[in-house]
C-alpha positions as CSV (number, residue, x, y, z in Angstrom):
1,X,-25.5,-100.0,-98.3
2,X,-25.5,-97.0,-96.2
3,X,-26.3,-99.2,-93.1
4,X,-23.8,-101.5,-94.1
5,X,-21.2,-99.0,-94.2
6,X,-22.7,-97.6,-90.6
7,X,-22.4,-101.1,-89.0
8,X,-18.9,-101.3,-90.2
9,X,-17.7,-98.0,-88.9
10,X,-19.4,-99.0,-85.5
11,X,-17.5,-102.0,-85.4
12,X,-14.4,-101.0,-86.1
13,X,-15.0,-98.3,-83.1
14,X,-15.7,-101.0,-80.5
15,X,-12.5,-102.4,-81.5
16,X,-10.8,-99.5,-81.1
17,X,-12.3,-98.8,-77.7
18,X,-11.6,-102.5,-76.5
19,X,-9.0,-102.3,-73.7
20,X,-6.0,-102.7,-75.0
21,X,-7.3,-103.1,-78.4
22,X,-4.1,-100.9,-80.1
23,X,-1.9,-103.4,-78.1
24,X,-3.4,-105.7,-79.8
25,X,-3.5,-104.6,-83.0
26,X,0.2,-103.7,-83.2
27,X,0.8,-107.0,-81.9
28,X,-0.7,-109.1,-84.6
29,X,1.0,-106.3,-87.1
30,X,4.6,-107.7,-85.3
31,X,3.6,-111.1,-84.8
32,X,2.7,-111.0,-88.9
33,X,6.1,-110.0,-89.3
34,X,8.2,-112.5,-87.0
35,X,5.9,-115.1,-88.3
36,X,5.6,-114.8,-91.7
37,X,5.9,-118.2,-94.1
38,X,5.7,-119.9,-90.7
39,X,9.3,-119.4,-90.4
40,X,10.5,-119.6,-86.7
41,X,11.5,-116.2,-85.1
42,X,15.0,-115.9,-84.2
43,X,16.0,-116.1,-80.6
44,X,19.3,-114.5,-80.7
45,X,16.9,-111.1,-82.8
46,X,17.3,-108.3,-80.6
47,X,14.3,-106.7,-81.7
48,X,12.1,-110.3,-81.1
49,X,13.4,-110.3,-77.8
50,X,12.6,-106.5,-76.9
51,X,9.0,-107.3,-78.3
52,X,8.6,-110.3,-75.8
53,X,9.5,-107.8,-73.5
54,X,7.0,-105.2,-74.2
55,X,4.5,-107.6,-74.3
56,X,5.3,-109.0,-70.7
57,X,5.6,-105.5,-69.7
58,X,2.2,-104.2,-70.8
59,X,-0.3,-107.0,-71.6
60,X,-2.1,-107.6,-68.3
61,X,-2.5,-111.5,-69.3
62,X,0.2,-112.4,-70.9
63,X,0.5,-115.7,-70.0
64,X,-3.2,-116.8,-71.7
65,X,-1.8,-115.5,-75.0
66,X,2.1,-115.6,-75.5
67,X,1.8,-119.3,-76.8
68,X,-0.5,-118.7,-79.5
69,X,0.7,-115.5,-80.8
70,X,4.3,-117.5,-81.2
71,X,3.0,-120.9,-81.8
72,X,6.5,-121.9,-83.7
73,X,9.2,-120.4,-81.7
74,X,10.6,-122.9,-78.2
75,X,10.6,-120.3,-75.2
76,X,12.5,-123.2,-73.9
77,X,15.6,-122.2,-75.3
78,X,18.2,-121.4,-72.4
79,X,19.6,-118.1,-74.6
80,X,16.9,-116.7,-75.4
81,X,16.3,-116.7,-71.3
82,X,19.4,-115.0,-70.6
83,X,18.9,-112.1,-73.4
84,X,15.3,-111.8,-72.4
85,X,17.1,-111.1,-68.9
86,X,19.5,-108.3,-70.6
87,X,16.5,-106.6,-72.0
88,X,13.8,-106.6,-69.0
89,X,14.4,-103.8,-66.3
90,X,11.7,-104.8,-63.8
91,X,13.4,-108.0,-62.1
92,X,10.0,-109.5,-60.3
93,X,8.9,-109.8,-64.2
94,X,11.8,-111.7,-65.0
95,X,10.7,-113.8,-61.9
96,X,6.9,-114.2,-63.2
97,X,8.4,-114.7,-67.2
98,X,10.7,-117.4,-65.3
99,X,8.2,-119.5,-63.4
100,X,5.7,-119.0,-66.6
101,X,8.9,-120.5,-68.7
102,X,9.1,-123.5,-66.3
103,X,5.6,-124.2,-66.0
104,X,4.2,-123.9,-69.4
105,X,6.9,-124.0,-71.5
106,X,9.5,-127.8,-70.0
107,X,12.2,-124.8,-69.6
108,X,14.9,-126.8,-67.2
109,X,17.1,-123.8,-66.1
110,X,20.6,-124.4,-66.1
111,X,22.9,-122.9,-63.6
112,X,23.4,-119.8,-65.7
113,X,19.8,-118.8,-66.3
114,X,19.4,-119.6,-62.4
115,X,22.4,-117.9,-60.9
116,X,22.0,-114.4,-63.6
117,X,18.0,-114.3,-62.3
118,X,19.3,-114.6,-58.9
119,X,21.7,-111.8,-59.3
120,X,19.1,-109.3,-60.7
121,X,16.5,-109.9,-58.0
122,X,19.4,-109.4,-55.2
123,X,20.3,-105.9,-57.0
124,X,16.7,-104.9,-57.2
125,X,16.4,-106.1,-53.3
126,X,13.7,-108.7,-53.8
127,X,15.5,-111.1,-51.4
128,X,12.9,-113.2,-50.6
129,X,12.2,-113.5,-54.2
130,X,15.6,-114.5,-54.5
131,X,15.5,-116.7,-52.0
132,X,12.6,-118.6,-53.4
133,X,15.1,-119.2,-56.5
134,X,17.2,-121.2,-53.7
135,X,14.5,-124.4,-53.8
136,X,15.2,-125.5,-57.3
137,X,17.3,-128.1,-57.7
138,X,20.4,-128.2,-58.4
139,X,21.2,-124.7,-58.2
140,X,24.3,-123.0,-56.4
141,X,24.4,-119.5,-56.7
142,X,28.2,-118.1,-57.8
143,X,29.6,-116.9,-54.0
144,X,29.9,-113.3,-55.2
145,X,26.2,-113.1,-55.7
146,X,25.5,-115.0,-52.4
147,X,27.9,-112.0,-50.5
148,X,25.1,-109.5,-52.4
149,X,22.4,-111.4,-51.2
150,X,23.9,-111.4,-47.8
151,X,23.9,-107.9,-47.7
152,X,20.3,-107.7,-48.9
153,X,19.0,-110.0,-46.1
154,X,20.5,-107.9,-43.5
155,X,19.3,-104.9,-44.8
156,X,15.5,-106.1,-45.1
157,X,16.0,-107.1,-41.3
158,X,16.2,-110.8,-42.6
159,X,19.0,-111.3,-40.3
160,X,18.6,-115.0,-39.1
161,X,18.6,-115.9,-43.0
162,X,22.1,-113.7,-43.9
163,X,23.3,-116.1,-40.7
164,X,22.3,-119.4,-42.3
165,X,24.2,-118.4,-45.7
166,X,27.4,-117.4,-44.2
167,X,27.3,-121.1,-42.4
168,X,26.5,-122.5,-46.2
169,X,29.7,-120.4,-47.2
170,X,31.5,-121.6,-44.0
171,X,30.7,-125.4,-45.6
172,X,32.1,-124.9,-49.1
173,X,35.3,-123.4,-47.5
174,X,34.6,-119.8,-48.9
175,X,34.9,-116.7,-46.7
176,X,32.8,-113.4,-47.1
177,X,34.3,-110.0,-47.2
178,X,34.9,-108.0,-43.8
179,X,33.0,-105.7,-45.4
180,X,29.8,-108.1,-46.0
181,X,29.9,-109.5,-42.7
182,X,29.9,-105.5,-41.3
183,X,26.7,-105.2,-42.8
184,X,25.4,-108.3,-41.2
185,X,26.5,-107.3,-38.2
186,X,24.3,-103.7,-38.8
187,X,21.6,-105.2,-39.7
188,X,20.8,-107.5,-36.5
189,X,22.2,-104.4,-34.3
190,X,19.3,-102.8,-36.3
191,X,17.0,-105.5,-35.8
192,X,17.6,-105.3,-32.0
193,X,19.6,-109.1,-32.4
194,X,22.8,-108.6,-30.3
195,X,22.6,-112.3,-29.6
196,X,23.2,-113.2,-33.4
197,X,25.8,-110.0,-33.3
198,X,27.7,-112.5,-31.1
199,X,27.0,-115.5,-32.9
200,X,28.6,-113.8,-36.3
201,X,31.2,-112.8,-34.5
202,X,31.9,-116.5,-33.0
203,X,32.1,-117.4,-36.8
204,X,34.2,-114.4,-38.1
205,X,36.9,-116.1,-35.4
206,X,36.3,-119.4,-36.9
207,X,36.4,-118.5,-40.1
208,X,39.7,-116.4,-39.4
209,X,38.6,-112.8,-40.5
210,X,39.7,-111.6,-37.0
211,X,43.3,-110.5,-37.9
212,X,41.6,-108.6,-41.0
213,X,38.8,-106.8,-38.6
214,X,38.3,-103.2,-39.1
215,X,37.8,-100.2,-36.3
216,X,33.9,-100.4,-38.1
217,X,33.2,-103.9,-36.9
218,X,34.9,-103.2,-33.0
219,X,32.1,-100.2,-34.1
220,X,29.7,-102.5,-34.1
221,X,30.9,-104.8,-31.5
222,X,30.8,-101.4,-28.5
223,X,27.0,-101.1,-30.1
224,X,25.6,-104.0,-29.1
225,X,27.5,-104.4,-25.3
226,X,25.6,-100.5,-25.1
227,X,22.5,-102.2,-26.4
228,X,22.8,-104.6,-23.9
229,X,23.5,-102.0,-20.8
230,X,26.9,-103.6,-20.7
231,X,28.2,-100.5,-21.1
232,X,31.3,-101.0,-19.4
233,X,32.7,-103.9,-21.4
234,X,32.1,-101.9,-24.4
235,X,34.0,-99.1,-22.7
236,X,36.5,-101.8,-22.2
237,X,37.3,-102.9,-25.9
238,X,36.8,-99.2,-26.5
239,X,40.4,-98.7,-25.2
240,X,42.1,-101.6,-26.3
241,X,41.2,-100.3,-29.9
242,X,42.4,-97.0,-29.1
243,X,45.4,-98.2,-27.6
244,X,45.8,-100.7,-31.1
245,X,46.4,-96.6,-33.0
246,X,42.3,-96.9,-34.0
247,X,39.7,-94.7,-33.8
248,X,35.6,-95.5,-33.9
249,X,33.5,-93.0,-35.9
250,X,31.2,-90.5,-33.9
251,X,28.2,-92.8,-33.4
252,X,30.1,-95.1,-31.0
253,X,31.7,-92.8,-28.9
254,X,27.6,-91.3,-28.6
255,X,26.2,-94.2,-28.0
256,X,29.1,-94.9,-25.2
257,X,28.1,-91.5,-24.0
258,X,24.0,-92.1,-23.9
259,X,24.6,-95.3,-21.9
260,X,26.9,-93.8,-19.3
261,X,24.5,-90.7,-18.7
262,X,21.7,-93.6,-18.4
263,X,24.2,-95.3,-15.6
264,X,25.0,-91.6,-14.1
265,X,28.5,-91.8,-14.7
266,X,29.3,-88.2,-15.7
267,X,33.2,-88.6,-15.1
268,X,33.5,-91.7,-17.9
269,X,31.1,-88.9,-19.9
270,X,33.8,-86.0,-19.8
271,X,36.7,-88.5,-20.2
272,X,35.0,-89.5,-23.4
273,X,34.5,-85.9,-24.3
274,X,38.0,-84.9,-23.6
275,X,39.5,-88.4,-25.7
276,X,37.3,-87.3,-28.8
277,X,39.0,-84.1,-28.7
278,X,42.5,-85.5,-28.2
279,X,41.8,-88.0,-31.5
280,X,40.1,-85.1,-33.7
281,X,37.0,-87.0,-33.0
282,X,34.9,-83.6,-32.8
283,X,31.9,-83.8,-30.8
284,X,29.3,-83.3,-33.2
285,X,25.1,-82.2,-32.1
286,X,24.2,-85.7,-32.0
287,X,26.6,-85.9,-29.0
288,X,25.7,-83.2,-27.3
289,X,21.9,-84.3,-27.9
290,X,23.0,-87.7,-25.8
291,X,24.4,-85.8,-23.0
292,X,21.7,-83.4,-22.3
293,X,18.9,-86.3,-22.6
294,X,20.8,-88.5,-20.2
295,X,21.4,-85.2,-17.8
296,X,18.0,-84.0,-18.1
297,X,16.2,-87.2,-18.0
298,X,17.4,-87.6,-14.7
299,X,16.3,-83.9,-13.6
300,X,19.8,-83.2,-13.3
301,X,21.0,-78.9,-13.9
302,X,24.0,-80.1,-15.6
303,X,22.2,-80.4,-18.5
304,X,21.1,-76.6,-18.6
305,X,25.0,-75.9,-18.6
306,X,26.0,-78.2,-20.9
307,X,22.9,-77.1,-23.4
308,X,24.1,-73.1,-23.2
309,X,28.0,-74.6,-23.9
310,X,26.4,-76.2,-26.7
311,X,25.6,-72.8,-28.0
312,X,28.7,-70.9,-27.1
313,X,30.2,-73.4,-29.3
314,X,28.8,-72.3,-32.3
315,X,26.6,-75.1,-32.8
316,X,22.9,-75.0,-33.7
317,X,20.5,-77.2,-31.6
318,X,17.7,-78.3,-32.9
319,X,14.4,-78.7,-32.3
320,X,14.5,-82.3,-30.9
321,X,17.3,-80.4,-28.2
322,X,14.9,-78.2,-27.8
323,X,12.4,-80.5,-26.8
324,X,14.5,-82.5,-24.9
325,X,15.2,-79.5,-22.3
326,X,12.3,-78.1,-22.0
327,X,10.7,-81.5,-21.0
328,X,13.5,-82.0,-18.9
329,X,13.4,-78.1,-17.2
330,X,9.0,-79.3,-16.6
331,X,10.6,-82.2,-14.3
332,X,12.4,-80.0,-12.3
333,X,9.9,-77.7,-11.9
334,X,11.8,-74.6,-13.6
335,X,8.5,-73.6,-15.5
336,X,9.8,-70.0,-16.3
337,X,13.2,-71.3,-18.1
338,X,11.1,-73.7,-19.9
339,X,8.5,-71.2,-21.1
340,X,11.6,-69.0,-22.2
341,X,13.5,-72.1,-24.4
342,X,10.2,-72.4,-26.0
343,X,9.8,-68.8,-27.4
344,X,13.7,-68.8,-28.0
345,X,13.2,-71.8,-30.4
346,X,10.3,-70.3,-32.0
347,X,12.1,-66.8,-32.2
348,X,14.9,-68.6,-34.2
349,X,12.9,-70.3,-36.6
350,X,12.7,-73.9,-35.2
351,X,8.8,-74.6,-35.5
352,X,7.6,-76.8,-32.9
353,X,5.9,-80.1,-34.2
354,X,3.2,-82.3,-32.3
355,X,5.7,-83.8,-29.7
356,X,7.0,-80.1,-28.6
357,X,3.7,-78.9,-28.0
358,X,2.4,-82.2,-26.0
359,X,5.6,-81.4,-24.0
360,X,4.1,-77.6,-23.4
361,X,0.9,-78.8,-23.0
362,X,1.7,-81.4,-20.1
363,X,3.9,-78.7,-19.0
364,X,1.4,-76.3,-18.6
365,X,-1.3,-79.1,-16.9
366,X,1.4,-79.8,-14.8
367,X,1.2,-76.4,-12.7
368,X,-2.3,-76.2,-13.6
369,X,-2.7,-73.7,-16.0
370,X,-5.3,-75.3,-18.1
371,X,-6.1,-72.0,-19.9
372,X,-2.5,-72.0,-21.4
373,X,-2.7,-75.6,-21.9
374,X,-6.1,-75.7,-24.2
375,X,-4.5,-72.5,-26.1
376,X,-1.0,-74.4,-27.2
377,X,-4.0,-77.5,-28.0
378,X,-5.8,-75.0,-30.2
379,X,-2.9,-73.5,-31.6
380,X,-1.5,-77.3,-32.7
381,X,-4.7,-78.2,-34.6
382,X,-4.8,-74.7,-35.8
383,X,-1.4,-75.6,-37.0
384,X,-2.8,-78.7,-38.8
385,X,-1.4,-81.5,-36.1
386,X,-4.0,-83.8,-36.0
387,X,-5.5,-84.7,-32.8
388,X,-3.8,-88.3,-31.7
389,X,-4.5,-90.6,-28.9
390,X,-1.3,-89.1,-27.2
391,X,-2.9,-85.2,-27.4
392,X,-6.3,-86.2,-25.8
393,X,-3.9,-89.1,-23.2
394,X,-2.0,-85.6,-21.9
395,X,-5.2,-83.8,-21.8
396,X,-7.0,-86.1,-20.1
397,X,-4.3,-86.4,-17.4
398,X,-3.9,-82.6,-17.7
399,X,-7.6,-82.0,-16.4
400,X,-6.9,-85.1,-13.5
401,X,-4.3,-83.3,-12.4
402,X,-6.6,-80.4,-12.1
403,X,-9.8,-82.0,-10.6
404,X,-11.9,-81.2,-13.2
405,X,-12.6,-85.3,-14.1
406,X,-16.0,-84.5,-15.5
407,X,-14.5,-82.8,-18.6
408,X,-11.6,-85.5,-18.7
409,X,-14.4,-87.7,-19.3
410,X,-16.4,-85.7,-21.8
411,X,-12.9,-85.6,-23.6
412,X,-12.3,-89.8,-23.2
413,X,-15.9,-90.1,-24.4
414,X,-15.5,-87.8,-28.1
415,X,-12.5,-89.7,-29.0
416,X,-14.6,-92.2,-30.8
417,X,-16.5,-89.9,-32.4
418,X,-13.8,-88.0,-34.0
419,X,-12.2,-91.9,-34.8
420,X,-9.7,-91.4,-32.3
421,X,-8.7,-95.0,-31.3
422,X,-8.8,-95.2,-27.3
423,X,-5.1,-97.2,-26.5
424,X,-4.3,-98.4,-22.9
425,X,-1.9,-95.4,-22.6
426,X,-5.4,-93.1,-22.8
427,X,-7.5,-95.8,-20.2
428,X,-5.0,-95.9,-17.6
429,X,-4.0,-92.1,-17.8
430,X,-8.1,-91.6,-17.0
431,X,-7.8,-94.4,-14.1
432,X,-5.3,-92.7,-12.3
433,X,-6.7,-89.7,-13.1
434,X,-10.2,-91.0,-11.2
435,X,-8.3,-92.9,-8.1
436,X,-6.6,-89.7,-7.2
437,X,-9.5,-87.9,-7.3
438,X,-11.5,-90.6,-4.8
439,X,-13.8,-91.7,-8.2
440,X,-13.0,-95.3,-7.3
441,X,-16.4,-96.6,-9.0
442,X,-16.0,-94.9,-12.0
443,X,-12.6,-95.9,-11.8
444,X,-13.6,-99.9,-11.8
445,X,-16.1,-99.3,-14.3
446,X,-13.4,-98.0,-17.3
447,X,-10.9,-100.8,-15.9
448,X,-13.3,-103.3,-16.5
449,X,-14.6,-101.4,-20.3
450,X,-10.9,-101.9,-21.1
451,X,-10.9,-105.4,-20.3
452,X,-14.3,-106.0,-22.7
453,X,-12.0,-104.3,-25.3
454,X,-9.4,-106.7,-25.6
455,X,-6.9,-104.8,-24.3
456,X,-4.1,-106.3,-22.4
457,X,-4.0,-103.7,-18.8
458,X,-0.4,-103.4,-17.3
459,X,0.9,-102.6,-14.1
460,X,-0.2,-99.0,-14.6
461,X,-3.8,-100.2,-14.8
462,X,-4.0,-102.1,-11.8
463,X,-1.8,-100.1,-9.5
464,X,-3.8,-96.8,-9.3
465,X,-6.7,-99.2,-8.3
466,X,-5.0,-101.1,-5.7
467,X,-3.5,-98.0,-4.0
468,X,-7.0,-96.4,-3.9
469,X,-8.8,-99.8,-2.2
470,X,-6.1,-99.6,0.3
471,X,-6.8,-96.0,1.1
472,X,-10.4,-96.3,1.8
473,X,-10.2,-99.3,3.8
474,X,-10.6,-102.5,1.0
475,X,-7.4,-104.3,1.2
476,X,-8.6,-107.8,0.6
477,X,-9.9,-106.4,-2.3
478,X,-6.7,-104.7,-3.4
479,X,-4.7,-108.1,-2.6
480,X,-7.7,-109.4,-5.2
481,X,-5.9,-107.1,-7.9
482,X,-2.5,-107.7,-7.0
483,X,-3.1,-111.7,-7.4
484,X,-4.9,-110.9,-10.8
485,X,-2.0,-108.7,-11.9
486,X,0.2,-111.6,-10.9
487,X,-1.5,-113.9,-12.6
488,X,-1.0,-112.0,-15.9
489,X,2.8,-112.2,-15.4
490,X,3.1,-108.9,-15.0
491,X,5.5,-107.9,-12.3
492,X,4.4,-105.3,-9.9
493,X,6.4,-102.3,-9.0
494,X,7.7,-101.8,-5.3
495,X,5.3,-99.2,-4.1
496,X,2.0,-101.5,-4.8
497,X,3.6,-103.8,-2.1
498,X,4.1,-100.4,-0.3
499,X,0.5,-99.5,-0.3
500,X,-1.1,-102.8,0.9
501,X,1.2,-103.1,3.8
502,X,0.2,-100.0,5.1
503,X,-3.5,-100.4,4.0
504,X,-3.2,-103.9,6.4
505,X,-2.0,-102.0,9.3
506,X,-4.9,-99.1,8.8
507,X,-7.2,-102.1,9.2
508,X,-5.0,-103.7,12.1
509,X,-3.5,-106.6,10.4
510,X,-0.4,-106.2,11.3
511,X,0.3,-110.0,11.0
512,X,-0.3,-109.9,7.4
513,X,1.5,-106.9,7.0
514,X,4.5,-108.3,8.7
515,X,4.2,-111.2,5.9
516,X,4.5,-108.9,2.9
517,X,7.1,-107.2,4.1
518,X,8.7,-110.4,4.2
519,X,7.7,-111.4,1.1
520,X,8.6,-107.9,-0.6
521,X,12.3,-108.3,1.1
522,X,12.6,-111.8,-0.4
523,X,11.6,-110.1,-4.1
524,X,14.6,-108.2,-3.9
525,X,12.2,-105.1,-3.7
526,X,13.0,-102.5,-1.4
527,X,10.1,-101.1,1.2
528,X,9.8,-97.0,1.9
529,X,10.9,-95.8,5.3
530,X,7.4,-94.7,5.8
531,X,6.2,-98.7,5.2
532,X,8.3,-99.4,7.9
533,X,7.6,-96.9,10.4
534,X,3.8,-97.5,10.0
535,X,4.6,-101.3,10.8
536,X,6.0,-100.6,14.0
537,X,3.6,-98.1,14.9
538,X,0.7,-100.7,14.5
539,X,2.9,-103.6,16.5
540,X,3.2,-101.1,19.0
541,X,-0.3,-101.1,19.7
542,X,-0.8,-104.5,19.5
543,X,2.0,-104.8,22.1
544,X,4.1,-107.1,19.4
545,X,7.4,-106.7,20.8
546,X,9.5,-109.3,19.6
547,X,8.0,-108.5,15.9
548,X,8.9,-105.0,16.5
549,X,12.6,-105.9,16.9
550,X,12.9,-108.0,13.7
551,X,10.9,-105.2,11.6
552,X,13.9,-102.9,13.4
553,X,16.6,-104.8,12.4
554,X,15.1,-105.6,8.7
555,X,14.7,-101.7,8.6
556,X,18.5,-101.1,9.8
557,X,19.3,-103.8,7.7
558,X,17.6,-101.9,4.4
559,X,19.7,-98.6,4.9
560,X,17.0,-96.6,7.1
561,X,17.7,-95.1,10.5
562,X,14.9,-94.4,12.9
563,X,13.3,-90.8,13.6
564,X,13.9,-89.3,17.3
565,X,10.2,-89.1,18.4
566,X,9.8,-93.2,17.0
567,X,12.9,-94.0,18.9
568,X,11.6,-92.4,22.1
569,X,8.5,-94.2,21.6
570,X,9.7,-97.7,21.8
571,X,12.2,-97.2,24.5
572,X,9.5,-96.0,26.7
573,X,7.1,-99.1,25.4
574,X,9.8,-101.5,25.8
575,X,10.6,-99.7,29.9
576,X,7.4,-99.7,30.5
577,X,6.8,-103.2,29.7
578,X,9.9,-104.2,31.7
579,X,11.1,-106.5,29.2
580,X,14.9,-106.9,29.9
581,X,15.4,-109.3,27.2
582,X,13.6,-107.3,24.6
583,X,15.4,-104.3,26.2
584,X,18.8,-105.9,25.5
585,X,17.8,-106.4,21.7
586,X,16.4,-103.1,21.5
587,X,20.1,-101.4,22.9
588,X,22.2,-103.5,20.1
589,X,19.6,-102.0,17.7
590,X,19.3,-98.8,18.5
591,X,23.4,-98.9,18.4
592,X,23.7,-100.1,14.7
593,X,20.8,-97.3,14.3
């Protein structure tokens, strides 16, 4: 008896420790209750449809079960749908209790059950759930809910979708809300699609919202000719909607702003400036912030004044400002102001993060105060910054700069073991970091370990290389590269052309070198004065007088005027060689010159 009783208690404890086993339990209590005399439970009974609910909210497999707990009620049933809808707050739920309904249970959903699913998966922002809903057939959504779903595609970056559904709209004669095709119009600025910006806007004309266009869409519209360095033409309709009594918010008249400091036009900056005054447009941080990037990315002072203006002001840079000019004041080589921004902002509160001190750090590299540098790197760990392929990139190039490539190597070599990812930005920094310090072989030998990674080298990879076979005499071999880097459809900047011309005339081959010039000019790329004075110097030794003249007038041509001691040169070579036709040729030169 005793062990009867034992093995009775133990079993009921397994039950209870089952998973879920309480779940179950009250389940079979409730089921008992809806199913009693199998009599069918009601589908209109509030509290059956909150317990269908629960159960598709907590039972893990719901699906296996739900059948045979309610073996006499028809899940079927189109109302019972929608109130299950009105009761369930998690919408991808509904979704799963929806396709469970039409797979196990012959529901045909109606357009109602379709279009008030469709409604609460666009509200939760599950638009591609949503849009899943959009293959059953038959099934329209109401256009209200298809202006939400807009709006959720362009703001999940779905922005070729929200396109498609405004031509569907287009079809059926309906047309959105300026206000729904604004944030379409966001959301592929956002995306970085000004192409479809103009291709919504093509359709807004069509579709005759023009006339109802707000200062928020010409907002837009300025945006995307700034995101395509059109600034002008954005300047353009800039004015015709200020002379229309309208006025864009802040963010336009910035972004106007960053894209003429990119172009160097300062005066269309201050005109800007003083216009935003004039309309009570107040020029808020964030425009200040664009001005003194644009000024100080382009080493220009101006940005120092404008920075302490800022502050006479009364407003409050922060620490991206911060950063901004003390990166920029490193460029220009103003070390001391920089060192003194940088205890300011720390002396008004404004802690630096990992991006400041990578600024100080290359700062400090830059004029070779490594001691300095490896204290701010100690001090950002110390500050719990964690060591990034960028930190060990700028020390790496830190110690190049320096000459002390042993320890740049010992630092490229730990990355792995700390699980520090080495990215192309690290190889190349190393590279150049080895060609400048005449360590072509080890050099070759990391260009070619980055190639046996996978990794894709750029321009920056190969043109430290080439530059360095040209120096110590290799040209074919740097012509190798450039072919190879060609090859790769990448598009070689002007000064690798610039390097093997004058590596070919170290070697005396001018003829060659005469043919990249050539080539380079035909590139649209522009050849240093220096290219073109070694040139002649190596014709003039070969006694290449006609060449000479067409390398002068090509150099004439570029914008370049010839030094006094090279100009006394050839009119000596040229007297010397009594060559009256070159002579004559040489005098209409030297006359442009």
């Amino acid at each position: 008896m005793t062990l009867l009783i034992r093995h009775r208690s133990n079993s009921f404890l397994t039950f209870l420790r089952e998973p879920y086993s309480l779940s179950r339990l009250i389940s079979i209590t409730q089921f008992r209750n809806f199913t009693s005399d199998n009599q069918t439970p009601d589908a209109k009974d509030p509290n059956f449809v909150k317990e269908i609910c629960r159960i598709t909210r907590t039972m893990p497999r719901w699906e296996n079960t739900l059948l045979s707990q309610y073996p006499y009620f028809h899940f079927s049933d189109p109302s019972f749908f929608l109130l299950y809808l009105n009761h369930q707050n998690n919408a991808l739920l509904s979704l799963r209790f929806f396709h469970w309904l039409c797979s196990t249970c012959g529901f045909s959903p109606d357009q109602s059950s379709c279009n008030a699913l469709f409604k609460i998966l666009v509200d939760a922002g599950a638009c591609k759930a949503a849009k899943s809903l959009l293959d059953y057939p038959g099934f329209t959504p109401e256009n209200d809910s298809l202006e939400c779903y807009i709006s959720c595609l362009s703001s999940s970056g779905m922005v070729e979708d929200a396109l498609m559904v405004f031509v569907e709209l287009k079809k059926v004669g309906f047309c959105a809300s300026v206000a729904t095709w604004n944030e379409a119009l966001l959301g592929c600025l956002k995306a970085g699609r000004t192409d479809l910006v103009w291709t919504l806007y093509e359709h807004m004309m069509e579709s005759g919202v023009v006339a109802n266009i707000d200062v928020q869409t010409v907002g837009y519209l300025i945006k995307a000719f700034c995101a395509e360095n059109n600034v002008s033409k954005g300047y353009e309709l800039l004015r015709e909607v200020l002379d229309n009594g309208l006025c864009p918010d802040n963010s336009v008249f910035n972004v106007l702003i960053g894209g003429f400091c990119k172009e160097r036009q300062y005066a269309r900056v201050s005109e800007l400036l003083h216009t935003m005054i004039e309309r009570k447009c107040k020029p808020d941080i964030f425009t200040y912030q664009e001005i003194i990037n644009g000024l100080m990315k382009r080493k220009n002072p101006e940005g120092l004044r404008v920075f302490k203006d800022l502050k006479d002001r009364g407003y409050f840079p922060d620490r991206v400002v911060y950063t901004t000019m003390i990166k920029g004041l490193f460029k220009m080589g103003r070390f001391g102001e920089a060192r003194k921004l940088w205890f300011e902002m720390i002396q008004k509160g404004i802690l630096p993060n990992e991006y400041t001190y990578n600024v100080m750090i290359h700062g400090h590299c830059q004029i070779g105060d490594l001691v300095q540098a490896r204290k701010l790197y100690k001090e950002m760990c110390g500050r719990g910054y964690k060591e990034t392929a960028v930190s060990y990139s700028i020390m790496i190039s830190g110690l190049c700069l320096c000459g002390k490539t042993s320890e740049a190597l010992r630092l490229f070599e730990e990355m792995p073991q700390k699980g520090i990812v080495r990215d192309l930005v690290t190889y190349n920094c190393l590279i150049k970091g080895l060609c400048e310090n005449a360590e072509l072989v080890e050099a070759k030998k990391l260009f070619n370990e980055l190639l046996a990674q996978g990794l894709e080298p750029s321009v920056f990879s190969f043109n430290p290389l080439i530059e360095r076979h040209c120096k110590v005499g290799d040209t074919q071999e740097a012509i190798r590269l450039w072919k190879d880097m060609h090859d790769r459809h990448l598009k070689p900047i002007s000064s690798t052309n610039d390097h093997i011309i004058v590596g070919l005339c170290e070697e005396g081959n001018s003829a060659q070198a005469m043919e990249w010039l050539l080539n380079m000019l035909s590139w649209k790329l522009k050849p240093l004065e220096r290219t073109f004075e070694r040139l002649i110097h190596s014709l003039l030794l070969e006694d290449k007088l006609d060449e000479i003249l067409v390398v002068l007038d090509l150099m004439i041509r570029t914008g370049y005027r010839l030094d006094e001691s090279l100009t006394h040169s050839l009119v000596s070579k040229f007297s010397k060689e009594n060559f009256h036709f070159a002579d004559l040729c040489l005098e209409k030169v030297l006359e442009r010159n």
